[in-house]
N, C-alpha and C positions, 0 to 999 in steps of 0.2 A: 293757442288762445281759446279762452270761451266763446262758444256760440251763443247766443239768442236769435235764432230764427223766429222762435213761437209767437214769440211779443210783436215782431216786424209781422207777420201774419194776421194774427188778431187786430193788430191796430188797422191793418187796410179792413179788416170785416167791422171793427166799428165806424168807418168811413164809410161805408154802406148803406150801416143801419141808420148813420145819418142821415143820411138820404129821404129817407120816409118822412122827413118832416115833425116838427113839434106837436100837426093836429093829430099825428098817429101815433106822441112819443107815449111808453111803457112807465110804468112805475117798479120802481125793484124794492127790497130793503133791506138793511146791511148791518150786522152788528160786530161795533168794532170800537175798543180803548175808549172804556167807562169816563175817564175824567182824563184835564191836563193834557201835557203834549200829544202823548198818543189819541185822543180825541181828535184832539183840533190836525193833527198830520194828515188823519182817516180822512177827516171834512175835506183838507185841503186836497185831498186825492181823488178822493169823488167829484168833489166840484167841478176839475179838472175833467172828467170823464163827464158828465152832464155836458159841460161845455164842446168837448169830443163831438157826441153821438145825440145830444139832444131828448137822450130821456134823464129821467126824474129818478131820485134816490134817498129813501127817507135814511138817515140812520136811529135807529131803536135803542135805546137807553137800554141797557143793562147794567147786573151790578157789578161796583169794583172786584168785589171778594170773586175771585177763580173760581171758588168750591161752590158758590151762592151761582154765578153764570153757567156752571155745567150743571147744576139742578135744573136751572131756566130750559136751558136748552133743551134736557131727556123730558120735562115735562111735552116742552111743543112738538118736539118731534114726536114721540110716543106718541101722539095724538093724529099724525097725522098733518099739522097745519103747516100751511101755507104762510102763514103769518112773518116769518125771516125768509129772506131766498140766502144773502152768504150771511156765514157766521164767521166770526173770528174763533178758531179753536184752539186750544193750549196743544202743546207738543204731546201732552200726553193723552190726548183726547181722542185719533183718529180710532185706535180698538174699542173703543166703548161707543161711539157714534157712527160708527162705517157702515152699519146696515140700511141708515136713512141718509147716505152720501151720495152723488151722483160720482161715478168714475172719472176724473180730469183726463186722464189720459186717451178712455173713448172719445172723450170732445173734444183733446186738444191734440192728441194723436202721439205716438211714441215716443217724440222727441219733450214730452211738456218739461220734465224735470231735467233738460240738458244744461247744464253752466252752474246748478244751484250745488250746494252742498251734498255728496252723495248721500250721507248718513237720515239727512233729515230726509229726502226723497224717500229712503229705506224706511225710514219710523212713519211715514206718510202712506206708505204702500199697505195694504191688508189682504191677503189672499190673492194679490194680482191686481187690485184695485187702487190707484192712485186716488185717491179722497181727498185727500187736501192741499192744495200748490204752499211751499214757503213762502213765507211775507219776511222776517224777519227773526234771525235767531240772540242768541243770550249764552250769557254764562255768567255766574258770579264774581262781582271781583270786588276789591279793597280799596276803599275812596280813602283819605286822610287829607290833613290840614300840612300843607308838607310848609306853610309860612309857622308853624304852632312847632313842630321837628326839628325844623332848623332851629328856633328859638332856645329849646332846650337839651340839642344838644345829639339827638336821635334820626338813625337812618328810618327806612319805611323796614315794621317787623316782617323776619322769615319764617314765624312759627307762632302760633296763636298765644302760648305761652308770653314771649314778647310781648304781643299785643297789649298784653293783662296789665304787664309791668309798665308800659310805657303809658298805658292809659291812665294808668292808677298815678304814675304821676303827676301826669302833665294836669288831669281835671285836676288834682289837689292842688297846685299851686294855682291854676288860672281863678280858682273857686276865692286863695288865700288872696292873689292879687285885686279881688271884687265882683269876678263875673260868678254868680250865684248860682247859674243856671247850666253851667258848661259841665257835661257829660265825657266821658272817656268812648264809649261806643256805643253804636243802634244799630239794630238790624231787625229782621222780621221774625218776632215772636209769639204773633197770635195763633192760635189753635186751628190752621187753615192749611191749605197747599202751599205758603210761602213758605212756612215753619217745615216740611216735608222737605223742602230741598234745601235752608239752611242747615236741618239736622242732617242733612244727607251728608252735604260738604265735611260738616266737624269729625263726623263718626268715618267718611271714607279717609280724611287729612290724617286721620289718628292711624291710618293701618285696621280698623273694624269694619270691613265690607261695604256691602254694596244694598245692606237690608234684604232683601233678596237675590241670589245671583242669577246669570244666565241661563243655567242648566236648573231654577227651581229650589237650589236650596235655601233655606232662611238662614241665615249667619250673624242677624243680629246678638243673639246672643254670645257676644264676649267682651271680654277686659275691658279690650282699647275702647269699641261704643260706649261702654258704660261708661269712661274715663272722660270719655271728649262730650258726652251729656253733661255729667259731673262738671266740667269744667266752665262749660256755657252757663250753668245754675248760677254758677259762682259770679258771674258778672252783675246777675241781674240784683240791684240793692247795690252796687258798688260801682264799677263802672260805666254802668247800663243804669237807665231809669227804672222805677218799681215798674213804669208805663210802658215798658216793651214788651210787657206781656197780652199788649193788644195792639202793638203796632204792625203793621203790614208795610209795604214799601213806601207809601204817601207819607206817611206818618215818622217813618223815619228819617225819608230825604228833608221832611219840614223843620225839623229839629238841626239835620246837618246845616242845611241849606242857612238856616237863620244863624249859623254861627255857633252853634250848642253843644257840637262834639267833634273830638279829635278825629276817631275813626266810624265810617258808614260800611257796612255792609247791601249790593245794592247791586243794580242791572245798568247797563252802559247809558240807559236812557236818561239818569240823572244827573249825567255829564254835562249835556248842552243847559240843561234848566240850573245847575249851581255856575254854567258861565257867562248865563243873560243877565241883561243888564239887571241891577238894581238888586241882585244877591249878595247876600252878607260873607257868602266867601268868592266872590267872582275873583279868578286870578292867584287863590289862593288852596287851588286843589289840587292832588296826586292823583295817581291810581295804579293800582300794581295787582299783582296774582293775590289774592287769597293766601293767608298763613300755612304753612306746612301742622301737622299734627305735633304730638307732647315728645317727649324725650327719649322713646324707643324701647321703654319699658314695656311689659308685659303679652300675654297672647298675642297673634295673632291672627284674623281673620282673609282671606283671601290674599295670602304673598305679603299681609302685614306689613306693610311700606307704611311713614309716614312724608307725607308729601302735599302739596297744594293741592286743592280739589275742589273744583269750579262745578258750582250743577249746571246742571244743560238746561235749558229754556228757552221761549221763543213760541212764536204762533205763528200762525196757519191760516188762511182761507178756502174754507169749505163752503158748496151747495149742497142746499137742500136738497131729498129725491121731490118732494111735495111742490118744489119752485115752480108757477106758472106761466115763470119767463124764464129759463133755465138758459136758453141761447144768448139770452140778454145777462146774465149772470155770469155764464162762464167768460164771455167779452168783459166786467167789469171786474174780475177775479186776474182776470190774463193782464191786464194794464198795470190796478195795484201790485202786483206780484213781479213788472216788468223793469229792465235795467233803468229806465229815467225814473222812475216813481222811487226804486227802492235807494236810489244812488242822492235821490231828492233829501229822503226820508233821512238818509245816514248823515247826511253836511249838514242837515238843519236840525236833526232832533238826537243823532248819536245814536240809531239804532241799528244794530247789526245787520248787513245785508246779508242773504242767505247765497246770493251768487260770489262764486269764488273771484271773478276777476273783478270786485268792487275794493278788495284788498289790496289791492297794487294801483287803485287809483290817484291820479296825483292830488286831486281835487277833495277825493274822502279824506286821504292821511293828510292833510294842511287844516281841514276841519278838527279830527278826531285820531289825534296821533295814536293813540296807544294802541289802535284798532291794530296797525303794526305790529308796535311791541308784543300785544297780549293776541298776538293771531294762535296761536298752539293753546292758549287756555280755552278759544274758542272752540278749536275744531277739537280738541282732547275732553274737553268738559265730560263730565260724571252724569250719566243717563238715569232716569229713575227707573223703579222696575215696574213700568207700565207694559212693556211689549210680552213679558213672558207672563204676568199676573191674568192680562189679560181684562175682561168682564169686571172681574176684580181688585182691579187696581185701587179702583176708589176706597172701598172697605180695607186695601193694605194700607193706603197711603193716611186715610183719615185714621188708623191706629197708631203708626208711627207717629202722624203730629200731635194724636190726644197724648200721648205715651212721654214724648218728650217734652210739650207744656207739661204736664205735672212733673217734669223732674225741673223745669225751667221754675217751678211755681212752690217748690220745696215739698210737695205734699208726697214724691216718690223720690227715691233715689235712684240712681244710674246704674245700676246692679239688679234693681230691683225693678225696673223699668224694662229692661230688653231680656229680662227672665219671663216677667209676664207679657212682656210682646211675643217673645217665640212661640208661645201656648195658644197665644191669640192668630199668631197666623198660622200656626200649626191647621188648627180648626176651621179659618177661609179655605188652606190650599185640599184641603180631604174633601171640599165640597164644590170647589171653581178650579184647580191647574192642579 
């Protein structure tokens, strides 16, 4: 069995801190899940801890855009301020932010990361420094209208190829039967860190690498990436909205959600909200792995498999070094990040718990079945290449997403795309890894 000690610990020192009364309670501030559920789960969790320990806790509006809240962040940090004590950080954030982190580990002592996911622990560590505790991990998976499937005749696809076909039909006949507005698929195509790790998935499902590998080399340039970019193009004007070429995940769960397409590309988190009440497909969702890649044609990059491939996702809780209540901080990091909060978190809103023994709960799996089913998509998911890039990740990753919006947007082609990507990151890695 998993241990959590650390949480049973911490919660007796915020029983403490309670102690001191409300004329002496602190102010902390916390930024965490811009809009929607993840917002309001955040609030519901804090609140909870106010109530605990009897201090006060703003939470700080940030923006939804990933790539727009890690500009936010280096700007405050860099500066030196005080002004956030935790932050919510992306998975791929702890290398580029670790210098202004406080170490979890010196505060919460050797055992902090015991029971959570080792991997993420590992991507959370920096030279020996735990930076940021797991809150909740991710991985891509495939929503569909399995009431729209049955209808005409179709299982859930095993290969994106599928997808194309079965999309292409089902919108044309619902479109023929009156619904105007029904789409084939959505997923995240704006020019940001979501577009970063959808293109990750298509081009790793196709057998075309990893964009970067582990040992450094750049591998985007070949066939199968160009193939499975090409292929994505091809959706958008046909199966896809002209308008996914600015959607992000809000935008495309709004579309699914209201009834408007067969298949969603998306994070577990939009489980629970398409099966609250008063959603236009509540009762009438699937969800399964991610498509496999095309038909096994051409080069290949890194062992050239094509296969399902989930990108890794997920955040984090980080303190500031600049926190002026840092002991109050790490108490409110240890709570959110502990077995009731995260086990809360997973029944009521479908977000991945980062502790392995919440996967064998009887309570989670009755909420959020699949968490079962797609347990190996979770812990196997496809890591971006933040850990080896390093400093640089941001400059790889924001080239990768400009590189594949214009092949998403017709103005490059897939070939021509990961030719001048290679050149491009050629020239990052001679000066950052």
């Amino acid at each position: 069995m998993l241990k959590t000690p650390l949480i049973t610990a911490i919660a007796l020192g915020s029983a403490a801190l309670a102690g001191t009364g409300h004329a002496q309670a602190a102010d902390l501030t916390i930024s965490c899940g811009a809009v929607g559920a993840e917002l309001t789960l955040c609030e519901e969790g804090v609140r909870a801890w106010e109530e605990q320990t009897g201090h006060e806790v703003d939470i700080v509006s940030t923006p939804n855009s990933s790539t727009e809240r890690l500009s936010l962040y280096q700007q405050i940090l860099s500066a030196n301020s005080s002004d956030i004590d935790v932050m919510q950080i992306d998975v791929v954030w702890p290398g580029l932010l670790a210098t202004h982190l406080l170490d979890l580990r010196e505060a919460l002592g050797d055992e902090a990361g015991e029971g959570h996911f080792p991997a993420i622990v590992e991507n959370n560590t920096v030279d020996g420094r735990l930076v940021a505790m797991p809150w909740f991990t991710d991985a891509g998976v495939l929503y569909y209208r399995k009431d729209l499937l049955e209808k005409y005749g179709f299982e859930a696809p095993g290969t994106w190829q599928e997808l194309t076909e079965i999309a292409r039909e089902i919108k044309a006949a619902e479109r023929e039967a009156g619904n105007d507005r029904m789409h084939g698929f959505v997923f995240q195509g704006r020019a940001y860190e979501g577009l970063t790790v959808n293109a990750l998935e298509w081009v790793a499902s196709h057998g075309g690498g990893a964009l970067v590998e582990p040992d450094g080399e750049i591998s985007i340039n070949n066939p199968r990436a160009a193939a499975a970019l090409d292929l994505a193009a091809s959706w958008v004007g046909d199966i896809a909205p002209d308008g996914v070429l600015n959607y992000t995940e809000e935008e495309a769960r709004g579309v699914f959600q209201g009834g408007n397409a067969v298949f969603m590309r998306n994070w577990p988190y939009a489980w629970s909200l398409a099966q609250s009440e008063g959603s236009e497909v509540r009762d009438k969702v699937g969800v399964t792995q991610l498509p496999a890649g095309g038909d096994g044609q051409g080069a290949a990059a890194s062992g050239g498999e094509n296969r399902s491939a989930a990108g890794l996702g997920g955040w984090n809780l980080a303190i500031s070094r600049y926190s002026e209540n840092p002991e109050l901080a790490v108490d409110l990091v240890a709570f959110l990040t502990g077995h009731d909060e995260q086990k809360r978190r997973a029944i009521a809103g479908a977000y991945n718990p980062t502790l392995e023994a919440l996967y064998q709960d009887e309570e989670v799996l009755e909420a959020v079945p699949f968490f079962g089913e797609l347990y190996d998509t979770f812990v196997n998911a496809v890591a971006r290449p933040s850990a080896v890039t390093g400093d640089a990740y941001g400059r790889v990753s924001n080239a990768f997403f400009s590189a594949s919006h214009d092949v998403l947007s017709g103005s490059r082609s897939g070939e021509q795309a990961v030719a001048d990507l290679e050149r491009e990151l050629s020239r990052v890695k001679r000066r950052n890894w």
